[in-house]
BALOBA-1460 file (C-alpha; in Angstrom, 3 decimals):
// residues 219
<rec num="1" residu="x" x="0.000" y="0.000" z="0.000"/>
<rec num="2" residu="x" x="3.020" y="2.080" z="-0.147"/>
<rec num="3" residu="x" x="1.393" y="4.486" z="-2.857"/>
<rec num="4" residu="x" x="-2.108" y="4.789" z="-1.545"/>
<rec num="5" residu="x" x="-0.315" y="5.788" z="1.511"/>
<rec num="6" residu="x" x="1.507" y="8.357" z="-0.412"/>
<rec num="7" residu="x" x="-1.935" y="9.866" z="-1.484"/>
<rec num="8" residu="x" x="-3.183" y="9.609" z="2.046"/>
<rec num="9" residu="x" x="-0.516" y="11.338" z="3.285"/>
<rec num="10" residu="x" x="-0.172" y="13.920" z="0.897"/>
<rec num="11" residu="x" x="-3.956" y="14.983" z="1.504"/>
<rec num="12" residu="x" x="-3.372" y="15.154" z="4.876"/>
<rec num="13" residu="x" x="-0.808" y="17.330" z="4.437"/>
<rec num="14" residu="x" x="-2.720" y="20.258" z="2.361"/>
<rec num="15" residu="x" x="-3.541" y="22.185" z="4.846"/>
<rec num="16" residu="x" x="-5.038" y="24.769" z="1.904"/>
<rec num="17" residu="x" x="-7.927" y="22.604" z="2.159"/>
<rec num="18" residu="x" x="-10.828" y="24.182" z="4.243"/>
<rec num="19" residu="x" x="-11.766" y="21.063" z="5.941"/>
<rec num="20" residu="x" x="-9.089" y="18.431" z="6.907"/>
<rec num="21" residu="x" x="-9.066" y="15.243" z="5.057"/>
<rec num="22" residu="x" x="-8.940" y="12.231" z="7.502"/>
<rec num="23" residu="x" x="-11.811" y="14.135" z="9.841"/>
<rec num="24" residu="x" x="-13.625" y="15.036" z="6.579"/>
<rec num="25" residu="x" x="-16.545" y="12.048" z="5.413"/>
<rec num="26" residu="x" x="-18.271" y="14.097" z="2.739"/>
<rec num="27" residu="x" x="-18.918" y="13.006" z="-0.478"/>
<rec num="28" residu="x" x="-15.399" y="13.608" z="-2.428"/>
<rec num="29" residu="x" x="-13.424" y="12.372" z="0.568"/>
<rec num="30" residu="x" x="-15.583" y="9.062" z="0.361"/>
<rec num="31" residu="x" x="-15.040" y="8.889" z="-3.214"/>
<rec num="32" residu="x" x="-11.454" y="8.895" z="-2.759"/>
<rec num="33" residu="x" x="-11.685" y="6.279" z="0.111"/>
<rec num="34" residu="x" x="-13.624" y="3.981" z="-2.446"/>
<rec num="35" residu="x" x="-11.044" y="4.570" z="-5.469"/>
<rec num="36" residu="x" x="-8.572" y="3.603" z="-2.620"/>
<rec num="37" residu="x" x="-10.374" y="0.502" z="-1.299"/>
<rec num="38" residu="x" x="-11.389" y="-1.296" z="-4.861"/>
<rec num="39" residu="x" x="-7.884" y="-0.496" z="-6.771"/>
<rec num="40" residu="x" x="-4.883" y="-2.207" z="-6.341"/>
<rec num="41" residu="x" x="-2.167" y="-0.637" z="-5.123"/>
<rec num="42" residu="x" x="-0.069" y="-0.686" z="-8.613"/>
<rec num="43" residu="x" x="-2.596" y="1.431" z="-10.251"/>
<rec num="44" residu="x" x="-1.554" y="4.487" z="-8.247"/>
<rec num="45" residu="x" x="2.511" y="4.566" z="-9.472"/>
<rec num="46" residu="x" x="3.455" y="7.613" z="-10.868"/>
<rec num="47" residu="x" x="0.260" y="9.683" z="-10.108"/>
<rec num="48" residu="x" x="-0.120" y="12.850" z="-8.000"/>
<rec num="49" residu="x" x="-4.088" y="12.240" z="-7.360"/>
<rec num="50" residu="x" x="-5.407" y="15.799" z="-6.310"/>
<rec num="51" residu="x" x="-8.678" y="15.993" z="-4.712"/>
<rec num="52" residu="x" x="-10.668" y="19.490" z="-4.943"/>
<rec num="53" residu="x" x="-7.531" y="22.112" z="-5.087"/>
<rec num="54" residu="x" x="-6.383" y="23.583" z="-8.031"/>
<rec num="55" residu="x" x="-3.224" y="24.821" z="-6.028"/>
<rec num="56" residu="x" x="0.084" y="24.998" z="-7.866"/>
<rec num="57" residu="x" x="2.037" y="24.074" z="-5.003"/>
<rec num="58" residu="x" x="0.352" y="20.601" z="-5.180"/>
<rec num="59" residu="x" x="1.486" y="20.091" z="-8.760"/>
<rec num="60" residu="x" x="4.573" y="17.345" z="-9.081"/>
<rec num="61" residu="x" x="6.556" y="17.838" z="-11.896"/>
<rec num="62" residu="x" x="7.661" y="13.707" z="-11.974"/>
<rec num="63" residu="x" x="4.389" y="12.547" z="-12.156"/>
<rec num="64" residu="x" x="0.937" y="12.237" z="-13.693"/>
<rec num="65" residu="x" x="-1.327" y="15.291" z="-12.478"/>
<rec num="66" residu="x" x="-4.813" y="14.154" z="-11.806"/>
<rec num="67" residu="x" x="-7.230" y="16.694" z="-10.419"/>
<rec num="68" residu="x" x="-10.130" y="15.361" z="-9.265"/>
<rec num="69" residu="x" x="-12.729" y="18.656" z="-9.201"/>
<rec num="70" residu="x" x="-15.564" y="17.435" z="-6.978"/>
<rec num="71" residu="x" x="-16.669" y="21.012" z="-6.118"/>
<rec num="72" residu="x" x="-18.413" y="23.706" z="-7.798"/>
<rec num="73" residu="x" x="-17.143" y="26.620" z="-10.099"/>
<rec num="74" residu="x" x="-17.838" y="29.124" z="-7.317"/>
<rec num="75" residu="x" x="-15.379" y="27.622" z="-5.067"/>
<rec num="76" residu="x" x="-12.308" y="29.034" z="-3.985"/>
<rec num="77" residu="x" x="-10.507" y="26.005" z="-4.682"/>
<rec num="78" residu="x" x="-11.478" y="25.825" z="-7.943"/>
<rec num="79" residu="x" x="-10.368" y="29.340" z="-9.128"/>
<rec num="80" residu="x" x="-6.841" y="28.346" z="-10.202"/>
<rec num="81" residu="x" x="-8.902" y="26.542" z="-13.711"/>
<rec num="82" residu="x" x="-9.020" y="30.195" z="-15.029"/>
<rec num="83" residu="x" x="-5.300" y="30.281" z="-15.158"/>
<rec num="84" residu="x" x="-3.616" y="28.659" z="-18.364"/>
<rec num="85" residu="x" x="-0.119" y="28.268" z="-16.197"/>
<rec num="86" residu="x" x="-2.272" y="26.056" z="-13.623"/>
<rec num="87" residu="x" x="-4.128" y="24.234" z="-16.181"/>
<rec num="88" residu="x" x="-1.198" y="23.498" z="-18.641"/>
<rec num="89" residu="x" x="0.754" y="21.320" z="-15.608"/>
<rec num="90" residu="x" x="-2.193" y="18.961" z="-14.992"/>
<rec num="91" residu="x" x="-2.865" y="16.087" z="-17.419"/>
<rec num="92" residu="x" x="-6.127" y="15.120" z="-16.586"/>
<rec num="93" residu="x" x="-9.260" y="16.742" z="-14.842"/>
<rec num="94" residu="x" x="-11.800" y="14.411" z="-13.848"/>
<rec num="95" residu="x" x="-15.149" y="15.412" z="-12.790"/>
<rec num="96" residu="x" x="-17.807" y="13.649" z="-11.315"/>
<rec num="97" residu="x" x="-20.868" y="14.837" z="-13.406"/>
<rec num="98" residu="x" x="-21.377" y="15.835" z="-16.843"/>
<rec num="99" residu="x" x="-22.957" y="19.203" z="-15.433"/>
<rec num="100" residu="x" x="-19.645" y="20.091" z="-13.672"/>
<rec num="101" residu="x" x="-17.580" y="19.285" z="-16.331"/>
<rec num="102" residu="x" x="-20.145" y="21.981" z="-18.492"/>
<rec num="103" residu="x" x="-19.955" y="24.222" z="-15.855"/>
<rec num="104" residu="x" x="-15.994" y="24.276" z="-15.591"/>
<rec num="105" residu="x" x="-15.821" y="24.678" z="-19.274"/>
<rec num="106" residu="x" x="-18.310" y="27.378" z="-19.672"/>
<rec num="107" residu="x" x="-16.574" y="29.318" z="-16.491"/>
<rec num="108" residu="x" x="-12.862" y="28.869" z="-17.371"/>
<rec num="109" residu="x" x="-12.699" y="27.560" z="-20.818"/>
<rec num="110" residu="x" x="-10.860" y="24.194" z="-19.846"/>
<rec num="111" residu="x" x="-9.767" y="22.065" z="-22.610"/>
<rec num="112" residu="x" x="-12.112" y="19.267" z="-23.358"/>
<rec num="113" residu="x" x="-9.083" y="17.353" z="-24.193"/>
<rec num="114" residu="x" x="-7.822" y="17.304" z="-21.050"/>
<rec num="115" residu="x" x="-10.770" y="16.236" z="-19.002"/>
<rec num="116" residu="x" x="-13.107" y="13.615" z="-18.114"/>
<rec num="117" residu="x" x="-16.197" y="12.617" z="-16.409"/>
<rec num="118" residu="x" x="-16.206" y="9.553" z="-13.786"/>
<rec num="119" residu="x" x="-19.891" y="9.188" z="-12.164"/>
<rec num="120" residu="x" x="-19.795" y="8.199" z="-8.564"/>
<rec num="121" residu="x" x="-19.511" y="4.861" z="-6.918"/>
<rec num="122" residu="x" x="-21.658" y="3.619" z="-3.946"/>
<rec num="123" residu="x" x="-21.120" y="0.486" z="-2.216"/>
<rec num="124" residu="x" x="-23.403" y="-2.115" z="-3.062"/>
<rec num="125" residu="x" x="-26.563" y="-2.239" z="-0.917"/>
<rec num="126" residu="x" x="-28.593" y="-4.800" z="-0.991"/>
<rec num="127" residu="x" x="-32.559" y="-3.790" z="-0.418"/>
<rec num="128" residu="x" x="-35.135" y="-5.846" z="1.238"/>
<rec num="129" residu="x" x="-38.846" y="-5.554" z="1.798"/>
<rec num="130" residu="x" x="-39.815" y="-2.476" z="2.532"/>
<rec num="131" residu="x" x="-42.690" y="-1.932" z="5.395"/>
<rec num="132" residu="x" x="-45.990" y="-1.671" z="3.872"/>
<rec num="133" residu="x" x="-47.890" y="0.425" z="6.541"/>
<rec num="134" residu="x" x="-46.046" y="3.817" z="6.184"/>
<rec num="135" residu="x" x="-43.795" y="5.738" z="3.590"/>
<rec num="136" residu="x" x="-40.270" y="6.274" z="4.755"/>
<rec num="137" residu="x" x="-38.548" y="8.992" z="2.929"/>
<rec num="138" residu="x" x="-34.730" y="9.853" z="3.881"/>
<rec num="139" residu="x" x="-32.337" y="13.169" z="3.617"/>
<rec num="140" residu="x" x="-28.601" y="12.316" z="3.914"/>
<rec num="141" residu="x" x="-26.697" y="15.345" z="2.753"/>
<rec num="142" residu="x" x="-25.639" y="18.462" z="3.978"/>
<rec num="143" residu="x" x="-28.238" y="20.829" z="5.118"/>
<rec num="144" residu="x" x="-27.629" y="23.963" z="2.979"/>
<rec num="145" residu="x" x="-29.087" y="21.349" z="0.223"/>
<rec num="146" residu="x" x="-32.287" y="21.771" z="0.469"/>
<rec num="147" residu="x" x="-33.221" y="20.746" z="4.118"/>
<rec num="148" residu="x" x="-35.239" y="24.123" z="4.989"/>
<rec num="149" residu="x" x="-37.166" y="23.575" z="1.778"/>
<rec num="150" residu="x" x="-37.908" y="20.449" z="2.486"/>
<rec num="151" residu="x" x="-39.009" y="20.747" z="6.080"/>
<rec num="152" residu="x" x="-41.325" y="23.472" z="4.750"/>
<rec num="153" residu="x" x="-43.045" y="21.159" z="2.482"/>
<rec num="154" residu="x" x="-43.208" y="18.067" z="4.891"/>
<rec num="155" residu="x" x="-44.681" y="20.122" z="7.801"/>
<rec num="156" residu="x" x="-47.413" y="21.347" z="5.183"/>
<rec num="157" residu="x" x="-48.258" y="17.911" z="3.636"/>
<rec num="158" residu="x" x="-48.886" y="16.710" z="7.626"/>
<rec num="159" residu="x" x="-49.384" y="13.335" z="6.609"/>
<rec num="160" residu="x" x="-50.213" y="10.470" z="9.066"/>
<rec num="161" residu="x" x="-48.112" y="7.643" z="7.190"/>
<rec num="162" residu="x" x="-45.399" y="9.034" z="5.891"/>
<rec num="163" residu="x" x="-41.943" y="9.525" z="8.180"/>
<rec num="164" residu="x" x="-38.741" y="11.647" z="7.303"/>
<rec num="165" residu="x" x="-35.288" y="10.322" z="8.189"/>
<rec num="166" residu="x" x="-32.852" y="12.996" z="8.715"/>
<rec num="167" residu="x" x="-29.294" y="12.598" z="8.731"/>
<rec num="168" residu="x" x="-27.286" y="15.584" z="8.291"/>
<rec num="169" residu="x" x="-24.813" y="17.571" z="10.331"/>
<rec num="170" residu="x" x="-21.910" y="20.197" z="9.941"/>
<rec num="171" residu="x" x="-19.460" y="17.395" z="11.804"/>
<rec num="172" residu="x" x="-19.235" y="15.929" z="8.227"/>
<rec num="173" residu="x" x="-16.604" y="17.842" z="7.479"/>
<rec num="174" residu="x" x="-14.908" y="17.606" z="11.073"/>
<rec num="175" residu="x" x="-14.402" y="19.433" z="13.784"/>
<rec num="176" residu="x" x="-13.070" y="22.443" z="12.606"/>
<rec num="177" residu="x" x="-15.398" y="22.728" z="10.022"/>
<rec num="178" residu="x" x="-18.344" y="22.322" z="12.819"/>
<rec num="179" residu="x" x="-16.390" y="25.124" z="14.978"/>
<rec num="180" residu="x" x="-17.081" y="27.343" z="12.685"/>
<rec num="181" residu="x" x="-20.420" y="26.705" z="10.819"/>
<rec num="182" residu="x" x="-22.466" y="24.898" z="12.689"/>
<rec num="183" residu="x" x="-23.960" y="27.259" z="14.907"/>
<rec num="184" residu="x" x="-25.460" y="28.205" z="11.580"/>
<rec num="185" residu="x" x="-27.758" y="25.198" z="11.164"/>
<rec num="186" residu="x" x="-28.743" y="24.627" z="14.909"/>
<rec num="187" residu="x" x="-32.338" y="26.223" z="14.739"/>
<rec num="188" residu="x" x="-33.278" y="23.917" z="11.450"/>
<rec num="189" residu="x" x="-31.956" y="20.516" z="13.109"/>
<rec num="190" residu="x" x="-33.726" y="21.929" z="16.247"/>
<rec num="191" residu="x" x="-36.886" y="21.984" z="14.183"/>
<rec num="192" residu="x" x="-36.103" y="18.608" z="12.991"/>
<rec num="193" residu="x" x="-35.915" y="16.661" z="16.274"/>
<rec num="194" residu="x" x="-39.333" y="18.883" z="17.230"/>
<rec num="195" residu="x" x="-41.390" y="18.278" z="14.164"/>
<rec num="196" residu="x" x="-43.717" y="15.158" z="13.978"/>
<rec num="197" residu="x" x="-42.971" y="12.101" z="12.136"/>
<rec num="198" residu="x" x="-39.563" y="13.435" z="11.493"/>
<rec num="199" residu="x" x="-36.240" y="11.338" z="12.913"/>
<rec num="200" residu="x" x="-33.224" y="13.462" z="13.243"/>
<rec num="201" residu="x" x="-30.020" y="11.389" z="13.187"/>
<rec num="202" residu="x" x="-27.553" y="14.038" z="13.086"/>
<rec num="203" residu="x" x="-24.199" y="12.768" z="11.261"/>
<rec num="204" residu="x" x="-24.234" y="8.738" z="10.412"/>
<rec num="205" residu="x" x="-21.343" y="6.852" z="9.181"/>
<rec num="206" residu="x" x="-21.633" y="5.968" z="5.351"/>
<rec num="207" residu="x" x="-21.915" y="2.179" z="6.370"/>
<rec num="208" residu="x" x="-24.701" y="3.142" z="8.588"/>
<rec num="209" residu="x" x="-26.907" y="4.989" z="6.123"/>
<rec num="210" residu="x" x="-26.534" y="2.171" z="3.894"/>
<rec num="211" residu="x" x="-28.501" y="0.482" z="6.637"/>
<rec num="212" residu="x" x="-31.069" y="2.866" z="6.687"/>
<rec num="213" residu="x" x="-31.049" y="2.858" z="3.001"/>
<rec num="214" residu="x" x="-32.656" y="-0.431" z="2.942"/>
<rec num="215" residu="x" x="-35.784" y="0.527" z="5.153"/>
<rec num="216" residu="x" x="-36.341" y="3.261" z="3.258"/>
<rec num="217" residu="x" x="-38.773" y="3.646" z="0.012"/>
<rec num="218" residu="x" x="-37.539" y="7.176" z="-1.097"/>
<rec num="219" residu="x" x="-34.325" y="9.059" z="-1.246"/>
């Protein structure tokens, strides 16, 4: 594992990231954690894998650079694409949706040529029967996604048989991350664990939403 330790280390390291990568469980840093898990060790040699920062002091000059742009155009750590110097030194972008990749293109004129979109992976979950006398619908992302929107719209439906799982916190992204914003999103998870027929879970491991996954009809 000497070269996925590399990678580990070297994300741990970029302390130009705004959250910190080994307290950090969001989506790209479980992405990462996947690629890591299913390919073989071998497959890493020669690569600089960058996750999320177009920083030029992350660039290796005896390697393959791969940045891998989870985030969105209006991120800081995506600014760098607008500079030809930055983008000239990588050799591949990957992006993980064809609406991202647009978006980078449209925003900093990125060479097609040079990038590439790879979906995301889940782990494999294997659903069962689902209970037939209520509707269990589940939120499992961050809350500036849509949560106040959709508390809005389940409080106003008021329905008897239906139940919304809620698993979303600021500690996603770690400690640091919670220091600072999640004072921000107190009152709306307050609301959750006081509305009716709504569970609030707070943050859940990725293994255990998988398990809640199965018991659950919509998401």
């Amino acid at each position: 594992v000497e070269e996925k330790s590399r990678i580990i280390k070297k994300l741990n390291d970029d302390h130009a990231r705004p959250v910190l990568f080994n307290e950090s469980f969001g989506g790209s840093e479980n992405q990462l954690r996947l690629l890591l898990k299913y390919l073989p060790d071998e497959s890493f040699k020669n690569i600089n894998l960058i996750l999320n920062n177009a920083n030029h002091d992350l660039i290796e000059k005896d390697r393959i650079n791969i940045l891998w742009m989870h985030h969105f155009v209006n991120q800081k750590e995506a600014q760098n694409l607008g500079s030809k110097d930055f983008v000239d030194k990588l050799d591949w972008i990957v992006f993980n949706s064809n609406w991202n990749f647009e978006k980078h293109v449209y925003q900093f004129k990125i060479p097609e040529s040079k990038s590439i979109v790879i979906r995301n992976a889940i782990e494999k979950i294997n659903f069962k029967e689902k209970p037939k006398d209520k509707i269990s619908l589940i939120y499992h992302t961050t809350p500036w996604r849509g949560l106040v929107h959709l508390l809005k719209v389940f409080k106003n439906l008021n329905l008897e048989n239906v139940e919304l799982n809620v698993c979303s916190s600021t500690k996603i992204y770690g400690k640091k991350f919670n220091m600072v914003l999640g004072k921000e999103y107190e009152n709306i998870f307050y609301e959750c664990k006081s509305t009716k027929n709504i569970n609030y879970f707070g943050f859940l491991e990725n293994k255990k939403i998988i398990e809640l996954l199965k018991n659950n009809h919509i998401f």
